[in-house]
N, C-alpha and C positions, 0 to 999 in steps of 0.2 A: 337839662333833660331830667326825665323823671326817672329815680333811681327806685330798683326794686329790694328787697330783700331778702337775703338769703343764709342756708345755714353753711356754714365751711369749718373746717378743721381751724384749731387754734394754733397760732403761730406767737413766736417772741416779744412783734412790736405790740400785742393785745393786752401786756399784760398790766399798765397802768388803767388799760378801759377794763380791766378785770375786776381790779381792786374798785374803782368807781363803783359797778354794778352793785359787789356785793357790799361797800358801805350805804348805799341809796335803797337798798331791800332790804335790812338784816334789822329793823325795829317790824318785827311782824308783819312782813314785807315792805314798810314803809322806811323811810330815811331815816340813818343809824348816826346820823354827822353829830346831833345836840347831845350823842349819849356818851362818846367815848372821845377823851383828848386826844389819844395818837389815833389816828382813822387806819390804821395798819392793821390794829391789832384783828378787825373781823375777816379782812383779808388773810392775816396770816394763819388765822383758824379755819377758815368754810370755802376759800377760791384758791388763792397760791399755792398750798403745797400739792394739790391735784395737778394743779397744772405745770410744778415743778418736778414732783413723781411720777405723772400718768398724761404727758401730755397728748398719747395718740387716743387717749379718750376724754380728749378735751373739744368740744366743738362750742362754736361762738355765734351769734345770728348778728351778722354784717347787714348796716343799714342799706348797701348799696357802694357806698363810700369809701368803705375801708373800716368803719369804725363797728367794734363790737357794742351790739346794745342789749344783750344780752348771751347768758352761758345755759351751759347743761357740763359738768362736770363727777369725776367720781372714778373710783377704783373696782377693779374686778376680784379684789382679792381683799376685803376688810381687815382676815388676821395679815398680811403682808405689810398691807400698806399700815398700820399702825410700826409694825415693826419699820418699815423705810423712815414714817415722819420722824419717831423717836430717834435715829442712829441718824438719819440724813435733812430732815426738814428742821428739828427742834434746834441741833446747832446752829443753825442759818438767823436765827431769830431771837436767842436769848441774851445778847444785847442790849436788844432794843424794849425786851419786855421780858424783865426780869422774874423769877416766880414769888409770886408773895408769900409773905413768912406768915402762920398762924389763919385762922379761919380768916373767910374774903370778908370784909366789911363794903365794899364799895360795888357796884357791878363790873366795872374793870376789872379789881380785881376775882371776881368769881368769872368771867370771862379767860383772864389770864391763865387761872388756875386751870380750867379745860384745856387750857395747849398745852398743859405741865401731865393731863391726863390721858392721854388717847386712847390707854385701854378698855376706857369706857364703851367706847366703840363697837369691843366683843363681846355679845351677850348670846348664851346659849342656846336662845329663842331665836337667832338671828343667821345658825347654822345651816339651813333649808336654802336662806337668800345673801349667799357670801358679796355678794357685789351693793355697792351702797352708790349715791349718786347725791347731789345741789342742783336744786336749778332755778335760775334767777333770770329775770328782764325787767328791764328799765320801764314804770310805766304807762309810759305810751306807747310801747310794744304790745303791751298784755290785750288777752281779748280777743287776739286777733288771729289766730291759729297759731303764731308762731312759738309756745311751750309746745304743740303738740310735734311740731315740725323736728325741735333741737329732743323732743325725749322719741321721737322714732330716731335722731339719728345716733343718739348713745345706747338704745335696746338695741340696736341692731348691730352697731360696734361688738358690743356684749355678747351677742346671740354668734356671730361670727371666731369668737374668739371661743367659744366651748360651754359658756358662762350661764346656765340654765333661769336664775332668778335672780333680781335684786332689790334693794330695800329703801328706805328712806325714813328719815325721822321727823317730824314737822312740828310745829307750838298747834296743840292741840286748840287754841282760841283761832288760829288761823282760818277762819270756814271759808273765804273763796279759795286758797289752796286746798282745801282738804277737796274742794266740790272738784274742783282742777284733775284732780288725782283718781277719783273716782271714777270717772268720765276716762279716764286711761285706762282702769282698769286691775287698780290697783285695792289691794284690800287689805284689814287690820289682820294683824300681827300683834298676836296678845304678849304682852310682855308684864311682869309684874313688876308694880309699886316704878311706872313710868313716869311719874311726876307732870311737869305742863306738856309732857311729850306724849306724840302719836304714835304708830310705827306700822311704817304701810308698806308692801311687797305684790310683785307680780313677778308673775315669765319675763325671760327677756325675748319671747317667741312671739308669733303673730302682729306685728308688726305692721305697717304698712310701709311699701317700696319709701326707703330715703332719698331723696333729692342730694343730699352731698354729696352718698357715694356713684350718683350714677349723673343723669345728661343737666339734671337741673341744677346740682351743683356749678357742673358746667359752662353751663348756661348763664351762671349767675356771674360766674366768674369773666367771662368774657364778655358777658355787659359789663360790670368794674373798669374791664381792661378799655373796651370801646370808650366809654364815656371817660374814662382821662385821656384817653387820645385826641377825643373832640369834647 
């Protein structure tokens, strides 16, 4: 049968199609596999620890199937969540990715060095839009309404929880993100000496009704349910 897709709240078994997502988008939205030996490492910096810290504002776009083929992830609280990743994410992972001694020479390691940084994160220009957000899909999803589907249903997560504005960061050579972004609603966010980065903010207000939290979530879900029964 023909399966539909939809956005739903992320759950546990998601989280290896997590880490896919954002290795397959994280070379300027295109596939990050040929750049870095451990394929963790961009997970462990832009998709996991969101959805290890903040997972009721983790939603996932479900082919139909079960399988996530795309995210929208992100925190309500910037200075917070730097503080949780340092004291609670950064142990979980340094192991496996050590911090490098002396300036990055290699992209890895200037990669690494960002998970060794999070306070990056907070910059003073950034204070108006404390809530910061990812979001990624697999592309053969793109195109198709569904970012605007998973970023109505994390502004409205947002907007329910007290959370007035949030922000995001992009590679400024990015231009179908940037047009993506635009088209939402979103605007620059002047910040100085940003480097290849953009930085773009809206309300988490006006919105359009989300389909997860209400019948078409629903909906979506008990087509899932039907079509494994038959």
């Amino acid at each position: 049968m023909n399966r539909t897709a939809f956005v739903r709240p992320y759950r546990s078994a998601d989280q290896e199609a997590l880490a896919e997502i954002c290795v397959r988008t994280a070379d300027n939205g295109g596939d990050s596999t040929h750049l870095y030996p451990d394929p963790g490492l961009m997970p462990a910096l832009f998709a996991e620890p969101y959805a290890h810290l903040g997972p009721e504002l983790t939603f996932v776009l479900d082919d139909g199937s079960g399988r996530a083929v795309g995210y929208v992830l992100g925190t309500a609280d910037t200075k917070r969540f730097v503080d949780d990743f340092r004291e609670i994410w950064l142990p979980r992972v340094t192991d496996r990715f050590p911090e490098p001694e002396g300036e990055p020479e290699t992209l890895t390691e200037a990669m690494t060095t960002l998970l060794y940084r999070p306070e990056r994160m907070v910059l003073p220009e950034l204070e108006d839009h404390p809530a910061h957000l990812h979001i990624d899909l697999l592309p053969p999803w793109q195109r198709k309404g569904h970012g605007r589907e998973l970023m109505g249903a994390f502004l409205d997560a947002l907007h329910q929880k007290g959370v007035q504005a949030v922000h995001l960061s992009m590679l400024t050579a990015n231009t179908p993100a940037r047009a993506f972004y635009d088209r939402l609603g979103f605007h620059v966010i002047d910040v100085p000496d940003p480097g290849p980065l953009t930085y773009l903010g809206r309300s988490t207000g006006g919105v359009e009704p989300v389909s997860w939290a209400g019948s078409g979530w629903r909906a979506g879900e008990s087509a899932q349910a039907a079509g494994s029964e038959g």
